[in-house]
N, CA, C and O atoms as a Tripos MOL2 file, in Angstrom:
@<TRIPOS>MOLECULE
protein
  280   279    70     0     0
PROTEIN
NO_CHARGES

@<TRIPOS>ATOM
      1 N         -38.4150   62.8500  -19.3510 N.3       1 UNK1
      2 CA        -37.8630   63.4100  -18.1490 C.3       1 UNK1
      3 C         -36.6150   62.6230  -17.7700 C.2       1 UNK1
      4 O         -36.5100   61.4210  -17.5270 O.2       1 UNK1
      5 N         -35.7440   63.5310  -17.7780 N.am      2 UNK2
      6 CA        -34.2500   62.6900  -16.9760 C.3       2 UNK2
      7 C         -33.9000   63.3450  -15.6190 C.2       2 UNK2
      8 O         -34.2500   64.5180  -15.4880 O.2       2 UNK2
      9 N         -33.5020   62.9750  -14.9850 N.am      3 UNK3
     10 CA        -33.1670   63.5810  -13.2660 C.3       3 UNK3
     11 C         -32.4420   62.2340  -12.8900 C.2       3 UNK3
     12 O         -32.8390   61.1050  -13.1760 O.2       3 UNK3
     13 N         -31.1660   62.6120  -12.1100 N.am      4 UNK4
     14 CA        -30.0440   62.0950  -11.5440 C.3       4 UNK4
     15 C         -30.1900   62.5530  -10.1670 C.2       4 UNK4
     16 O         -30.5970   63.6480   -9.7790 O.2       4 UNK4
     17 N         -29.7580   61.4570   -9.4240 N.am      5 UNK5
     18 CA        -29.4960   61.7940   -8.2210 C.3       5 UNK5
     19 C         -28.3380   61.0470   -8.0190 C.2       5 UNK5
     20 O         -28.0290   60.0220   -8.6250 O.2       5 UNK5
     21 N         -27.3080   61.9700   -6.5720 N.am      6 UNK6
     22 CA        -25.6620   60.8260   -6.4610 C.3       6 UNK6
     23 C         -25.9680   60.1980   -4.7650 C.2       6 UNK6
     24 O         -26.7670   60.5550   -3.8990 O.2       6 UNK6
     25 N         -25.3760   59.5860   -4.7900 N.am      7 UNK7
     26 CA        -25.6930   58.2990   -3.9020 C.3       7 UNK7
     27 C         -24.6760   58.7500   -2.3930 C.2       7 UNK7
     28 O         -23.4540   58.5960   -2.3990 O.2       7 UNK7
     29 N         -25.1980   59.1350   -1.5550 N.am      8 UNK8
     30 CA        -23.8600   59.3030   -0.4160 C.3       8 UNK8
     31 C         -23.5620   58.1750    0.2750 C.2       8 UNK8
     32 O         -24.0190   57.0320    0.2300 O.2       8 UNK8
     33 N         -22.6300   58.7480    0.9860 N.am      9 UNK9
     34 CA        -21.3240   57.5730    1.6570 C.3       9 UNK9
     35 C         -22.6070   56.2950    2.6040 C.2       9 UNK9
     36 O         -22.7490   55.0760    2.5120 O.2       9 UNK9
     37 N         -23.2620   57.2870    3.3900 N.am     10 UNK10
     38 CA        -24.2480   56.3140    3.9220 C.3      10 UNK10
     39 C         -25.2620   55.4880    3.0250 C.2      10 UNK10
     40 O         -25.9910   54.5970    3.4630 O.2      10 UNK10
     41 N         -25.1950   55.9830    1.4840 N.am     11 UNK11
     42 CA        -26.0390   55.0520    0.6560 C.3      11 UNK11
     43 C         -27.6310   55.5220    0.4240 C.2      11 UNK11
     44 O         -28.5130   54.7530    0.0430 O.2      11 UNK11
     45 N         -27.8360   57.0690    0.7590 N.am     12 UNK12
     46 CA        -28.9820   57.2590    0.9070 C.3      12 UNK12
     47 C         -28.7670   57.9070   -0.0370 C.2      12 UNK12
     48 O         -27.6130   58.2590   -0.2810 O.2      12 UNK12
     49 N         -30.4270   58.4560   -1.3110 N.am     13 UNK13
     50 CA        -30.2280   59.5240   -2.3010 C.3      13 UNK13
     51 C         -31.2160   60.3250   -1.7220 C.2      13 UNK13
     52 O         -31.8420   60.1680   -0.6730 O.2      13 UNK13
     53 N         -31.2760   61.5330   -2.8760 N.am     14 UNK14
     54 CA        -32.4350   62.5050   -2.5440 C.3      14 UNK14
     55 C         -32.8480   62.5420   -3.9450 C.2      14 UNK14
     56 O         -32.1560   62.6540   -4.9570 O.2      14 UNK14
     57 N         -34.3640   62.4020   -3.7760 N.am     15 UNK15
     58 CA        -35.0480   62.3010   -5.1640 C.3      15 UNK15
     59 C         -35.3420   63.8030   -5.7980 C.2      15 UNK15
     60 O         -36.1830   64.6040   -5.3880 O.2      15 UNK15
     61 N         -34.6130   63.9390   -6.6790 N.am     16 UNK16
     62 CA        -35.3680   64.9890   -7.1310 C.3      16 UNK16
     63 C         -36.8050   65.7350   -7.3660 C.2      16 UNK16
     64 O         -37.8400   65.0790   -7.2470 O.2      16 UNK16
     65 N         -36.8330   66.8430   -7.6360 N.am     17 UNK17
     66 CA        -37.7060   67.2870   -7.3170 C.3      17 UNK17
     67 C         -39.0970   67.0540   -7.9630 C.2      17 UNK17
     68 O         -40.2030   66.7920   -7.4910 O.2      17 UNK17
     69 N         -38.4370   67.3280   -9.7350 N.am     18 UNK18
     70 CA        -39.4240   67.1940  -10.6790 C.3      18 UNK18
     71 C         -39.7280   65.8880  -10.6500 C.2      18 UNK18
     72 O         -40.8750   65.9220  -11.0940 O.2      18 UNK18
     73 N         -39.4000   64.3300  -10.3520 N.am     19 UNK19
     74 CA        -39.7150   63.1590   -9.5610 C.3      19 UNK19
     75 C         -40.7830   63.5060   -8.6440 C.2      19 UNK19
     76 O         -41.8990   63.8840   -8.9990 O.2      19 UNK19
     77 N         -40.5310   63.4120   -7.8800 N.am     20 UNK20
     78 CA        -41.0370   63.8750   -6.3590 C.3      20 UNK20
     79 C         -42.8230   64.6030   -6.9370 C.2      20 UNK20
     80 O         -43.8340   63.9810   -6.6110 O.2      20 UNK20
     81 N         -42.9130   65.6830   -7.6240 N.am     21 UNK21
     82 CA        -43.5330   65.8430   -8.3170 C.3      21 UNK21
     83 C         -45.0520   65.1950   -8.8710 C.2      21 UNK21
     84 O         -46.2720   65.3310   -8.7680 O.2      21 UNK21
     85 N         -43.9290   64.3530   -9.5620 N.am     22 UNK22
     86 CA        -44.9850   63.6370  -10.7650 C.3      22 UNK22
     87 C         -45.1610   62.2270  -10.4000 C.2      22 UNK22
     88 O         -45.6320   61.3350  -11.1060 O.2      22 UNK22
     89 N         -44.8030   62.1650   -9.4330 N.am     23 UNK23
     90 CA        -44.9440   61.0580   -8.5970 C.3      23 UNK23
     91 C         -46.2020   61.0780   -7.2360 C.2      23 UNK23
     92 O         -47.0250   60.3720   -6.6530 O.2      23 UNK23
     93 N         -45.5600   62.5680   -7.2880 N.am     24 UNK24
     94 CA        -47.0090   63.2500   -5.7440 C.3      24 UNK24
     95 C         -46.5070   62.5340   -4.7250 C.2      24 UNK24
     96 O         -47.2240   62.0250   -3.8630 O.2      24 UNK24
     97 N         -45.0580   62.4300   -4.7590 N.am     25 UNK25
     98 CA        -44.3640   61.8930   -3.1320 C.3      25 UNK25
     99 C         -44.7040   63.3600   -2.1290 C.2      25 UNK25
    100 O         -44.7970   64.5730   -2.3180 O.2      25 UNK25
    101 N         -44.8250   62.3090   -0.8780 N.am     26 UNK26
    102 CA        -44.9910   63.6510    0.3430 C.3      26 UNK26
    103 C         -44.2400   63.2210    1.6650 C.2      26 UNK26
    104 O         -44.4460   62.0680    2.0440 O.2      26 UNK26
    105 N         -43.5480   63.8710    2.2730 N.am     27 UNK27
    106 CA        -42.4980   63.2540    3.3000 C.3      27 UNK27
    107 C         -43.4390   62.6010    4.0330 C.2      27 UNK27
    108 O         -44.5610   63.0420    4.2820 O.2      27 UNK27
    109 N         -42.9240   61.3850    4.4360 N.am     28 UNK28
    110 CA        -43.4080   59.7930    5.1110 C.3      28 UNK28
    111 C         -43.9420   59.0140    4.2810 C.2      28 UNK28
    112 O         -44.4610   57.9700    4.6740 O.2      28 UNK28
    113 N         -43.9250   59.3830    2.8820 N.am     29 UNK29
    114 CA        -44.3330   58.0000    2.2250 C.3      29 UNK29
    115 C         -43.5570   57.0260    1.5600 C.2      29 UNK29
    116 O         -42.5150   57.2460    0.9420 O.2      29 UNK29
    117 N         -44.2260   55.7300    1.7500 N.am     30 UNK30
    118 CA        -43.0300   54.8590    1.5200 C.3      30 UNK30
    119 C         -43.4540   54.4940   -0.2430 C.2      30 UNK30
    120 O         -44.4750   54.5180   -0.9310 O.2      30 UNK30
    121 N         -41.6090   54.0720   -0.4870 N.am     31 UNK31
    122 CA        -41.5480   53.7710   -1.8900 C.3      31 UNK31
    123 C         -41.4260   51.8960   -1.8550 C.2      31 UNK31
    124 O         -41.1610   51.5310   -0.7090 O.2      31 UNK31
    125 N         -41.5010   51.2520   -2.3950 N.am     32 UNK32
    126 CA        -40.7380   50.0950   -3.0880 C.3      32 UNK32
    127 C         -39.8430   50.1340   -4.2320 C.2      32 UNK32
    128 O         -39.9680   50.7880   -5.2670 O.2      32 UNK32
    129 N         -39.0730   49.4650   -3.9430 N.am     33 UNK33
    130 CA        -38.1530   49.1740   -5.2940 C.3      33 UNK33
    131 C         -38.0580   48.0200   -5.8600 C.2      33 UNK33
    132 O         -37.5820   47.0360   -5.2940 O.2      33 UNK33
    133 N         -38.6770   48.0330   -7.4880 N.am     34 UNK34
    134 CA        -38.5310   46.4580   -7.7040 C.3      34 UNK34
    135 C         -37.6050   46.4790   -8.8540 C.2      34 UNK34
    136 O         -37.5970   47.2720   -9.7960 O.2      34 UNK34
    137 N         -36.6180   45.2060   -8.5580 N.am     35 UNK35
    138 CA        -35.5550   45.0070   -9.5200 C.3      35 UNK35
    139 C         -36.3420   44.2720  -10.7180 C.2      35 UNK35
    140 O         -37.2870   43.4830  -10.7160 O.2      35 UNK35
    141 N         -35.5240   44.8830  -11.8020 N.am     36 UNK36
    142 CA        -36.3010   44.1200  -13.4170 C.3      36 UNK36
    143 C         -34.7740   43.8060  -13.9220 C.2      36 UNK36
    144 O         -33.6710   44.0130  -13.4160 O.2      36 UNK36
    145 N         -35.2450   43.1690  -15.2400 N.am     37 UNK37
    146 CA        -34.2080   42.9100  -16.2120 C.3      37 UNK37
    147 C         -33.6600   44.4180  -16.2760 C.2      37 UNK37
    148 O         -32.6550   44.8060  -15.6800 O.2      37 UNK37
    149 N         -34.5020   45.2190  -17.1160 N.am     38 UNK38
    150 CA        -34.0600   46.2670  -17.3110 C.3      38 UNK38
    151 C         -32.9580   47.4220  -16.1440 C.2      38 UNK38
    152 O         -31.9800   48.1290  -16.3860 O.2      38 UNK38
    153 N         -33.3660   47.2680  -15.4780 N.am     39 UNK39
    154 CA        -33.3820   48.5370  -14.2940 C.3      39 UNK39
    155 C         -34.1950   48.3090  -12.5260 C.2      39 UNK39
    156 O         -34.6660   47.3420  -11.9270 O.2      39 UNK39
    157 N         -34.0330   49.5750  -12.2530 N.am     40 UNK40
    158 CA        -34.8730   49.0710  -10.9320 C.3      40 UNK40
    159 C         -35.8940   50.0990  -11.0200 C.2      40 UNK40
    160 O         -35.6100   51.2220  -11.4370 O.2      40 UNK40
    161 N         -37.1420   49.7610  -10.6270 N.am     41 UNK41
    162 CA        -38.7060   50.0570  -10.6870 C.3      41 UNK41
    163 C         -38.8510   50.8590   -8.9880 C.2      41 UNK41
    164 O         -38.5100   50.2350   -7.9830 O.2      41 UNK41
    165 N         -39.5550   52.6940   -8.9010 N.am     42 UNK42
    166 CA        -39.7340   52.2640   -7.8240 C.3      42 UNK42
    167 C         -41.3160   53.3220   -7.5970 C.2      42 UNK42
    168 O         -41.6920   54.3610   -8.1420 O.2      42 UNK42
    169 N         -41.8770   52.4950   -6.6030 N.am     43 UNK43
    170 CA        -43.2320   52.8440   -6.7260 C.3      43 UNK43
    171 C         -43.4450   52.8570   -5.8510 C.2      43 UNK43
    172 O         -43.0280   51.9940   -5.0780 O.2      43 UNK43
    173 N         -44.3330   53.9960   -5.4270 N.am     44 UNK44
    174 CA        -45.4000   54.1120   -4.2720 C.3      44 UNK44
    175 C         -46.4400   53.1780   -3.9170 C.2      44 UNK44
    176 O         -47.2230   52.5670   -4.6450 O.2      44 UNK44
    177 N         -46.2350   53.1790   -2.0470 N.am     45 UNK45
    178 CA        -46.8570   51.9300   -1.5290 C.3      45 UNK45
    179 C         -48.0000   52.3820   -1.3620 C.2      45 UNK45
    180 O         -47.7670   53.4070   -0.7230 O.2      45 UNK45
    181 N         -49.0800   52.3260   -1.4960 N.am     46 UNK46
    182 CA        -50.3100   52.6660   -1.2320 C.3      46 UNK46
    183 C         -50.8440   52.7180    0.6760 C.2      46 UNK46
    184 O         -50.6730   51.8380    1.5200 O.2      46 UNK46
    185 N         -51.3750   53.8170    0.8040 N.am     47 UNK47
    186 CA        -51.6790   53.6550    2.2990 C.3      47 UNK47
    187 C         -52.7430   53.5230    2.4800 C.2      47 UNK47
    188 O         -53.5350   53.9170    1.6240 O.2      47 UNK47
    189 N         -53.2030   52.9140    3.6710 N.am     48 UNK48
    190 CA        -54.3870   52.4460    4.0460 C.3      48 UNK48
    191 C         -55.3830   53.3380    3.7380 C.2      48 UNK48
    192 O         -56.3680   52.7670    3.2690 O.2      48 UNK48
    193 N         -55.5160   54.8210    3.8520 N.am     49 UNK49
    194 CA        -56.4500   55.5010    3.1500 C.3      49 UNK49
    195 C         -56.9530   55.4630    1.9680 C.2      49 UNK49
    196 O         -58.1170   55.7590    1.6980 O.2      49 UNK49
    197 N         -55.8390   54.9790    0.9410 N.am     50 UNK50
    198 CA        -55.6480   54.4540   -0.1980 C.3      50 UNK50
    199 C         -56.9600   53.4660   -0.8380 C.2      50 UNK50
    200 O         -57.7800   53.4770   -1.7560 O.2      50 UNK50
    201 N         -56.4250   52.4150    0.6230 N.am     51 UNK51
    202 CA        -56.9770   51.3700   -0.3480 C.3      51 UNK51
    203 C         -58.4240   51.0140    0.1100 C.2      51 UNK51
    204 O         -59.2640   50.3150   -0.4570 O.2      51 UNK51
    205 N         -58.4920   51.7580    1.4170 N.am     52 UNK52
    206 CA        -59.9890   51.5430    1.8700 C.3      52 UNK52
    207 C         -61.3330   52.1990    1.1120 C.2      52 UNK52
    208 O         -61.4400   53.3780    0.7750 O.2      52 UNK52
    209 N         -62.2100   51.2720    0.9520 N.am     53 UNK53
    210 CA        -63.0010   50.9770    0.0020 C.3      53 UNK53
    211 C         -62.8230   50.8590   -1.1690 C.2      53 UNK53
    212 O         -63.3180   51.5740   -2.0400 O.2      53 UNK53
    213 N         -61.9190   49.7210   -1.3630 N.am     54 UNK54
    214 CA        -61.5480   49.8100   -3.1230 C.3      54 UNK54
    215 C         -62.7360   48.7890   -3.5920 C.2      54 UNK54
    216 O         -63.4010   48.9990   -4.6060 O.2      54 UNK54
    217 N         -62.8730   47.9630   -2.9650 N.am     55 UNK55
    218 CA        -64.1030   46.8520   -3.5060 C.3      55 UNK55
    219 C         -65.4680   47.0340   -3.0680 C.2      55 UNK55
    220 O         -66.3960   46.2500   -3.2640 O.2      55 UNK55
    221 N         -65.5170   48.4170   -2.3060 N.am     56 UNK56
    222 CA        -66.9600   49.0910   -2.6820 C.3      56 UNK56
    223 C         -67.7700   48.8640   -3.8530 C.2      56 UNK56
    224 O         -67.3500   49.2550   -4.9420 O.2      56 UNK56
    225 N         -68.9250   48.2550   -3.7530 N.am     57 UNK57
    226 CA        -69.8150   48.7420   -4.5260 C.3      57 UNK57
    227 C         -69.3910   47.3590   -5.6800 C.2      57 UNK57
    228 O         -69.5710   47.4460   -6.8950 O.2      57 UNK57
    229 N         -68.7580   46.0230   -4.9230 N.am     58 UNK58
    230 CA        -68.8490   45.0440   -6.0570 C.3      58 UNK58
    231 C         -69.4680   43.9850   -5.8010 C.2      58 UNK58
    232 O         -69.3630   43.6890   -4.6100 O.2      58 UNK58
    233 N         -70.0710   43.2780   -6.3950 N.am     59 UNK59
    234 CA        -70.8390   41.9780   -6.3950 C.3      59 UNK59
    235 C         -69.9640   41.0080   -6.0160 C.2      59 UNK59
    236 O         -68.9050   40.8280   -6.6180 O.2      59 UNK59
    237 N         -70.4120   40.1660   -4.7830 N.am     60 UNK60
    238 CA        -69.8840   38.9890   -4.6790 C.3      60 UNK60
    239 C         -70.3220   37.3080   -5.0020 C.2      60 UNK60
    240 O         -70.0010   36.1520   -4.7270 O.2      60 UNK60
    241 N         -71.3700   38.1880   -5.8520 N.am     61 UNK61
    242 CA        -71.7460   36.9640   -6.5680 C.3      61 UNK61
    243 C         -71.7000   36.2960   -7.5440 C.2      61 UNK61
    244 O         -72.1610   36.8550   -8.5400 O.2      61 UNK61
    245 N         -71.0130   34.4670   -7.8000 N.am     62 UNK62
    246 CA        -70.4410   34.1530   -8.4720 C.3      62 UNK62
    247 C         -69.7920   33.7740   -8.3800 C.2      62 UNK62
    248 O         -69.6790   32.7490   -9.0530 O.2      62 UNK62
    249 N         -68.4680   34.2230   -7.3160 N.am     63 UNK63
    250 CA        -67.0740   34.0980   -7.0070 C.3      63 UNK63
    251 C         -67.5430   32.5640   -6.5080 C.2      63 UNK63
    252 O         -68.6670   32.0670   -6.4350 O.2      63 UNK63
    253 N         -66.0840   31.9680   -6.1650 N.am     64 UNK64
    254 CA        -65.8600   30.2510   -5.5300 C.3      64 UNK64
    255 C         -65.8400   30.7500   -3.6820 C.2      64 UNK64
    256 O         -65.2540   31.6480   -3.0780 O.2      64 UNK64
    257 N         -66.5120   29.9760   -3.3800 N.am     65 UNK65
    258 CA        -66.4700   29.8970   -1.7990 C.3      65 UNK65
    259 C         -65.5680   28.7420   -1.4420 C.2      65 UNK65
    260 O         -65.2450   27.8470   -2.2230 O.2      65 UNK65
    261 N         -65.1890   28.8540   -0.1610 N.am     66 UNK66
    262 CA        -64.3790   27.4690    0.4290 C.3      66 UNK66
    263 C         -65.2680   26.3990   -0.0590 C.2      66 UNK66
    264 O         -64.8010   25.8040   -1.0290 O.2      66 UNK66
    265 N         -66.5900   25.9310    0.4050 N.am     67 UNK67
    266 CA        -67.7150   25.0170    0.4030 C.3      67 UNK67
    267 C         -67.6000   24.0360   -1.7310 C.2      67 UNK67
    268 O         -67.9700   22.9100   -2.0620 O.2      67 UNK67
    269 N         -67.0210   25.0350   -2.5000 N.am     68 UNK68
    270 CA        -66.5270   25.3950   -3.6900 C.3      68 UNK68
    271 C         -65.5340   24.1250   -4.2510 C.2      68 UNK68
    272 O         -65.6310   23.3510   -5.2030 O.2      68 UNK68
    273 N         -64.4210   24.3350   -3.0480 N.am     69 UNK69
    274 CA        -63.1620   23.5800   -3.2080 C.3      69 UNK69
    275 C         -63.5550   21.5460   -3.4080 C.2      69 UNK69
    276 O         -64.4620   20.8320   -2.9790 O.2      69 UNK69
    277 N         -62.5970   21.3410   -4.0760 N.am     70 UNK70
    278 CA        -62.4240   20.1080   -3.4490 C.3      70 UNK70
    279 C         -62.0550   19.1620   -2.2600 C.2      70 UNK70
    280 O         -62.1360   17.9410   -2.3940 O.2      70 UNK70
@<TRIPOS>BOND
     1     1     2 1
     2     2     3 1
     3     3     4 2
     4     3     5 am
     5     5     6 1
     6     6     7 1
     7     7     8 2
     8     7     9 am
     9     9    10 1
    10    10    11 1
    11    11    12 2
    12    11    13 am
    13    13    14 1
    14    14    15 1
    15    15    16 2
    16    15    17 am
    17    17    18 1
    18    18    19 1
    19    19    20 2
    20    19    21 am
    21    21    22 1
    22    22    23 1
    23    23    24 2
    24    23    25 am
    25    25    26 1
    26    26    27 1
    27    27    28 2
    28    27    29 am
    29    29    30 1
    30    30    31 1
    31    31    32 2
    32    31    33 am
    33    33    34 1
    34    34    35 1
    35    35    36 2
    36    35    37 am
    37    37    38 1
    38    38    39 1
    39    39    40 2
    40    39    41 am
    41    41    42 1
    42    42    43 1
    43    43    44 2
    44    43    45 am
    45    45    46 1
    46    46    47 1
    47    47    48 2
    48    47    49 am
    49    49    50 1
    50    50    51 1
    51    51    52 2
    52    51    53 am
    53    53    54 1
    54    54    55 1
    55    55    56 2
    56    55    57 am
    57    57    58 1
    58    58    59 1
    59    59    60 2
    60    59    61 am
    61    61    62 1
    62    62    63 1
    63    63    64 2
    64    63    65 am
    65    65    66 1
    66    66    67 1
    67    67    68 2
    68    67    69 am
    69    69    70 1
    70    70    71 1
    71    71    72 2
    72    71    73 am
    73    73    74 1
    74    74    75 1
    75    75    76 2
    76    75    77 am
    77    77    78 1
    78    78    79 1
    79    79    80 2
    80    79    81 am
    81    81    82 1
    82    82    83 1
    83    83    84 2
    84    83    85 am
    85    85    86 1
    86    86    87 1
    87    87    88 2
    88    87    89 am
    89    89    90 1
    90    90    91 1
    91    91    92 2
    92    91    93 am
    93    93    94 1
    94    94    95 1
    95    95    96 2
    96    95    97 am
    97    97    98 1
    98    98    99 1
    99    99   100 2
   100    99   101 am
   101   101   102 1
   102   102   103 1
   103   103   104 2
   104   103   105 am
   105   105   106 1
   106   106   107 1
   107   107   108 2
   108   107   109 am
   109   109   110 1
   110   110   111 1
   111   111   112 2
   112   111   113 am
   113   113   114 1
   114   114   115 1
   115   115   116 2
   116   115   117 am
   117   117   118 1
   118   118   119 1
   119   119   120 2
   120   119   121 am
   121   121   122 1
   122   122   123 1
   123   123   124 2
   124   123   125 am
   125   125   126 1
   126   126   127 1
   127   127   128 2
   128   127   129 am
   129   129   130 1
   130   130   131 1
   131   131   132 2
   132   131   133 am
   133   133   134 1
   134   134   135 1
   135   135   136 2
   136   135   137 am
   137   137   138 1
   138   138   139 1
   139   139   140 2
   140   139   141 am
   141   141   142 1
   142   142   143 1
   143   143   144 2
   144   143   145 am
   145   145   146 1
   146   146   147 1
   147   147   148 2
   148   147   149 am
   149   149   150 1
   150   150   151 1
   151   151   152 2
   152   151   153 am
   153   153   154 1
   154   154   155 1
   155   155   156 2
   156   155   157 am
   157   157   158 1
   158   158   159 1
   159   159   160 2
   160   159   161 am
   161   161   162 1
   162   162   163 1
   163   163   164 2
   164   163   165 am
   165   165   166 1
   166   166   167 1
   167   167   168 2
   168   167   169 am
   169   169   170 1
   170   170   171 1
   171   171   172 2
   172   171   173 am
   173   173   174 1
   174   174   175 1
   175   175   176 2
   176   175   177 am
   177   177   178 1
   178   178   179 1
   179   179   180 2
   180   179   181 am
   181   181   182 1
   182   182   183 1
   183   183   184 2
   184   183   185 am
   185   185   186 1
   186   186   187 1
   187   187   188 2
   188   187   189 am
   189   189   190 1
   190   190   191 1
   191   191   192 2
   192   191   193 am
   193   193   194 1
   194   194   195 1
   195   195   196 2
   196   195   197 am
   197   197   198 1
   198   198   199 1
   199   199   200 2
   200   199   201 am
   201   201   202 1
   202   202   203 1
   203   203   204 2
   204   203   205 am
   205   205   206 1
   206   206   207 1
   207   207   208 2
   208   207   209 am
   209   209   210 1
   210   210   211 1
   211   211   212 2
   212   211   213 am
   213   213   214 1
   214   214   215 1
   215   215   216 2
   216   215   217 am
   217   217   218 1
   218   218   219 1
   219   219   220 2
   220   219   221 am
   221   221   222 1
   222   222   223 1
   223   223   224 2
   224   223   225 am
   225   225   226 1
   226   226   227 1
   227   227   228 2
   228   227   229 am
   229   229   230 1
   230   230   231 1
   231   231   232 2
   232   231   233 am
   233   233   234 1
   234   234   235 1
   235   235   236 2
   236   235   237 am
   237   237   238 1
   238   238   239 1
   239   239   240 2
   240   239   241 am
   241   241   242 1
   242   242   243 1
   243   243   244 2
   244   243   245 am
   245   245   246 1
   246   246   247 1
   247   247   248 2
   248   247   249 am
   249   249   250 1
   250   250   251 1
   251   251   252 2
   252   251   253 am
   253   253   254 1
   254   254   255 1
   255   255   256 2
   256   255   257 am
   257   257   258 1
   258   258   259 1
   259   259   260 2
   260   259   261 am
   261   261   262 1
   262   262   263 1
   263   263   264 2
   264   263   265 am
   265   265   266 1
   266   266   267 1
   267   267   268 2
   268   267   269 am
   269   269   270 1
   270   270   271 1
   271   271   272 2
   272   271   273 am
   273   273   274 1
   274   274   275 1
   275   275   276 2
   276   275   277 am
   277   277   278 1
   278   278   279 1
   279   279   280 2
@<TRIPOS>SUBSTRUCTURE
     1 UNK1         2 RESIDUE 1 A UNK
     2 UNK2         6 RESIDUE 1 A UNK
     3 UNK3        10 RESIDUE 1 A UNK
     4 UNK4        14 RESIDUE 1 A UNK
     5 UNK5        18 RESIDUE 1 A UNK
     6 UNK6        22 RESIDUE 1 A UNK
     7 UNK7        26 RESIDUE 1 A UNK
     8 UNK8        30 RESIDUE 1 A UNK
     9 UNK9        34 RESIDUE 1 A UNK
    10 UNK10       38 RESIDUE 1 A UNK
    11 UNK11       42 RESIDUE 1 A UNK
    12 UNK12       46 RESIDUE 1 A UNK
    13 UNK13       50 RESIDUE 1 A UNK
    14 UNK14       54 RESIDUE 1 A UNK
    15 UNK15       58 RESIDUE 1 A UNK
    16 UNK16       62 RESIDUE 1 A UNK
    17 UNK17       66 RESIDUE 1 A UNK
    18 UNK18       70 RESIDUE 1 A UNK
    19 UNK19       74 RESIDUE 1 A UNK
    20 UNK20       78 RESIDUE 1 A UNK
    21 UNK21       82 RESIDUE 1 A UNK
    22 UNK22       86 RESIDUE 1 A UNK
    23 UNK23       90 RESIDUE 1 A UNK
    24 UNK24       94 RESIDUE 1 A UNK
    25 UNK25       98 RESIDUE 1 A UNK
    26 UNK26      102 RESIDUE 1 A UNK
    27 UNK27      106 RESIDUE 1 A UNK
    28 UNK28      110 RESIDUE 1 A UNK
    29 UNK29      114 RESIDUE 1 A UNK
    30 UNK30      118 RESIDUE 1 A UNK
    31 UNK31      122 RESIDUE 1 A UNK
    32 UNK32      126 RESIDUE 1 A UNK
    33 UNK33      130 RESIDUE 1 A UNK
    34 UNK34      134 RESIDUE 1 A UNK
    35 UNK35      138 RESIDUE 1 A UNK
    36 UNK36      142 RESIDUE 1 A UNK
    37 UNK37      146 RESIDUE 1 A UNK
    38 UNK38      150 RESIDUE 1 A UNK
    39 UNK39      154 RESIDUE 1 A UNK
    40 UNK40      158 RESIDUE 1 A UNK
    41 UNK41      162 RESIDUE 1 A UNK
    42 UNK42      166 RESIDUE 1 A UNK
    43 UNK43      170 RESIDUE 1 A UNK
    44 UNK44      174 RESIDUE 1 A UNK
    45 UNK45      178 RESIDUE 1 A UNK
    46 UNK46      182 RESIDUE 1 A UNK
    47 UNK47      186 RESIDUE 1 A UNK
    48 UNK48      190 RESIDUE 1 A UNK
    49 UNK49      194 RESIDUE 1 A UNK
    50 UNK50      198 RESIDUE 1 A UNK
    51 UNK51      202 RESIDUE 1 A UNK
    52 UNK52      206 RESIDUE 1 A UNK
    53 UNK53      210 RESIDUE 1 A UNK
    54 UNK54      214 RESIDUE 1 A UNK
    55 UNK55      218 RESIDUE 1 A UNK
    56 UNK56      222 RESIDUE 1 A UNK
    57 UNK57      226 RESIDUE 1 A UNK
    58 UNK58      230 RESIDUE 1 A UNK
    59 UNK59      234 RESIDUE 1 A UNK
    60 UNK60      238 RESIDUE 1 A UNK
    61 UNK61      242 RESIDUE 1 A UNK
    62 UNK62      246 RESIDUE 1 A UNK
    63 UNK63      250 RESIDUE 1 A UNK
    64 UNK64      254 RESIDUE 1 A UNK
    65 UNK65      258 RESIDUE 1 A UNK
    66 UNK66      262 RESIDUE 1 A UNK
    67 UNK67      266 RESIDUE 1 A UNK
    68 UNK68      270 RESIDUE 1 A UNK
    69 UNK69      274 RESIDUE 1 A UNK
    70 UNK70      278 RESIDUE 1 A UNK
């Protein structure tokens, strides 16, 4: 997939569509952009709906407690 977007005077783009897409952007969600060697990276921020209950259903046993530390 290739898609261009041009950059206006105020510096804002518009993402194309087929992006937008395959990405499953929906107006108000936020992106990040992370700079690489290569290029710049940009990815969807996860929203709190997202991430609630991601560690459902895991054992916390095992892990280091403060009591743990030196």
């Amino acid at each position: 997939m290739t898609a261009t977007a041009t950059v206006s005077s105020e510096f804002q783009i518009s993402i194309p569509k087929e992006v937008r897409d395959r990405m499953g952007l929906r107006p108000g969600r936020k992106v990040a952009f992370i700079a690489t060697i290569e290029g710049t990276l940009m990815v969807p921020v996860p929203g709190r709906e997202e991430i609630a209950g991601m560690a459902r259903g895991t054992n916390p046993e095992g892990y280091r407690d403060r009591n743990d530390r030196y």
